[in-house]
ZADO-1210 file (C-alpha; in nm, 4 decimals, padded with zeros to 6 digits):
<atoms>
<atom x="19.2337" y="-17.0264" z="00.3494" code="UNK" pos="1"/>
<atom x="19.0643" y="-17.0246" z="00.0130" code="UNK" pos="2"/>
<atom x="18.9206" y="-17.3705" z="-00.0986" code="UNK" pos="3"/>
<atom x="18.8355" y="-17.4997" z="-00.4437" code="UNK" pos="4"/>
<atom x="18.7449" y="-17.8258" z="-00.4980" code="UNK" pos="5"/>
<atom x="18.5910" y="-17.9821" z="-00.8524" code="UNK" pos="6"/>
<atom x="18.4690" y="-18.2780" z="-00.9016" code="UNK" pos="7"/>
<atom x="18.3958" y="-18.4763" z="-01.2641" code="UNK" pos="8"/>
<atom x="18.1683" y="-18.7635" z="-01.2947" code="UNK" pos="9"/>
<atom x="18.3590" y="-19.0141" z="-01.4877" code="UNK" pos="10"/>
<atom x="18.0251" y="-19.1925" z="-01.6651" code="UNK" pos="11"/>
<atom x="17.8381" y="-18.8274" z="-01.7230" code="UNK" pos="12"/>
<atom x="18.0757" y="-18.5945" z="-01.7503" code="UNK" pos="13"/>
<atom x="17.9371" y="-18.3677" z="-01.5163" code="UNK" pos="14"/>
<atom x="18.1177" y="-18.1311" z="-01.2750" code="UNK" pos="15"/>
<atom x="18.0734" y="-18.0230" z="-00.9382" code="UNK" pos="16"/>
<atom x="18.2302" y="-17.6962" z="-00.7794" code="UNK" pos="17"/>
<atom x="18.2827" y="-17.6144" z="-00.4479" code="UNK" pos="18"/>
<atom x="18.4520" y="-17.3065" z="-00.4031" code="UNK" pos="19"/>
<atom x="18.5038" y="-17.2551" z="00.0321" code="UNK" pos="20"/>
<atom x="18.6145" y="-16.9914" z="00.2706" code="UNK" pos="21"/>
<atom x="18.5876" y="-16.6833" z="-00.0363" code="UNK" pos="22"/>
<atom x="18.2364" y="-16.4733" z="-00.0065" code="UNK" pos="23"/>
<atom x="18.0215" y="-16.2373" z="-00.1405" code="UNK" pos="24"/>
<atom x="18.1908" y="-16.0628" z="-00.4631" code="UNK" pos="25"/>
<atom x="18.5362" y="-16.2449" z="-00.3978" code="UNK" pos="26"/>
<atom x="18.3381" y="-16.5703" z="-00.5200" code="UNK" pos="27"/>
<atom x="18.1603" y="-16.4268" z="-00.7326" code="UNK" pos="28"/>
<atom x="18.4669" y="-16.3536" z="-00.9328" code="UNK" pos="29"/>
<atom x="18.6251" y="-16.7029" z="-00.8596" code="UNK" pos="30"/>
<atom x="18.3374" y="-16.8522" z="-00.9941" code="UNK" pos="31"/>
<atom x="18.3618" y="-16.6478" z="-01.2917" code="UNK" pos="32"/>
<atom x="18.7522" y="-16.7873" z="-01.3747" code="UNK" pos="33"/>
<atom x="18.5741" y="-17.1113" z="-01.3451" code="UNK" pos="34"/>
<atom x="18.3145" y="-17.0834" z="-01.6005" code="UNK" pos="35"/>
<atom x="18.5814" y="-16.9505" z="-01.8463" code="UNK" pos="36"/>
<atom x="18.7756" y="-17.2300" z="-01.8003" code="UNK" pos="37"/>
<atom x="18.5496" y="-17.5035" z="-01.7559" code="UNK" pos="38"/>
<atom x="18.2359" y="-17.3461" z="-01.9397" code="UNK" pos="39"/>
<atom x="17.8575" y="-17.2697" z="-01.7887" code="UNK" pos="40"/>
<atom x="17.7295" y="-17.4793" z="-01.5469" code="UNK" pos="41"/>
<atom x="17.4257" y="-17.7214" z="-01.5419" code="UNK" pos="42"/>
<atom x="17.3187" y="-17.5573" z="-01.1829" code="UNK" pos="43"/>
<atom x="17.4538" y="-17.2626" z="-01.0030" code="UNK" pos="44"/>
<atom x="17.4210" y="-17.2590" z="-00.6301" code="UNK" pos="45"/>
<atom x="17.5035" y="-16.9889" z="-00.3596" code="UNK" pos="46"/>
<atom x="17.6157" y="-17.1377" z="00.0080" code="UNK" pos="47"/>
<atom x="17.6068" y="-16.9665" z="00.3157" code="UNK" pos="48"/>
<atom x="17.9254" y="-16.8966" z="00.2947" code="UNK" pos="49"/>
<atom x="17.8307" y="-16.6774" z="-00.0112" code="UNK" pos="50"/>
<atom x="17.6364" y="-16.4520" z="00.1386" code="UNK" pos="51"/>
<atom x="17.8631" y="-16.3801" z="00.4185" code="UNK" pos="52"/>
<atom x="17.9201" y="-16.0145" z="00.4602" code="UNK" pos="53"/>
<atom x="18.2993" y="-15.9326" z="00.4724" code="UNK" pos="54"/>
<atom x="18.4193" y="-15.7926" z="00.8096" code="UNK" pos="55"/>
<atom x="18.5286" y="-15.4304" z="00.7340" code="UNK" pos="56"/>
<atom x="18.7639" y="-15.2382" z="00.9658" code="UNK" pos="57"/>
<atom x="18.7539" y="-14.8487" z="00.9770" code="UNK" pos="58"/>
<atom x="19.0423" y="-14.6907" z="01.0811" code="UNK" pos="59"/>
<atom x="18.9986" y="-14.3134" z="01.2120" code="UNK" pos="60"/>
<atom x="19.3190" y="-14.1198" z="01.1941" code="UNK" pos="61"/>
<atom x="19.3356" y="-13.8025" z="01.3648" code="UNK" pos="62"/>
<atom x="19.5498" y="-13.5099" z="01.2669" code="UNK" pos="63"/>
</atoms>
């Protein structure tokens, strides 16, 4: 299951994002809706989890 989980530093004002379990693309995106809401970032960070690649199935029918 999806996981976002922000963070604001009372004193600074700062924010931390965590977005969890969403890679490649998918996160990419998420992070996007972020930004619009929140505004750019001080650092931008990929996780392992980013670079994940998604687990495709191909399904052969025959005729």
């Amino acid at each position: 299951m999806p996981e976002i989980e922000i963070e604001i530093n009372m004193n600074t004002g700062e924010m931390e994002t965590t977005i969890g379990s969403i890679t490649g693309p998918s996160c990419e995106k998420t992070a996007e809706a972020i930004k619009q809401v929140f505004g750019k970032p001080t650092r931008d960070e990929k996780t392992r989890e980013y670079h994940i690649q998604p687990q495709v199935k191909r399904q052969i029918k025959s005729k």
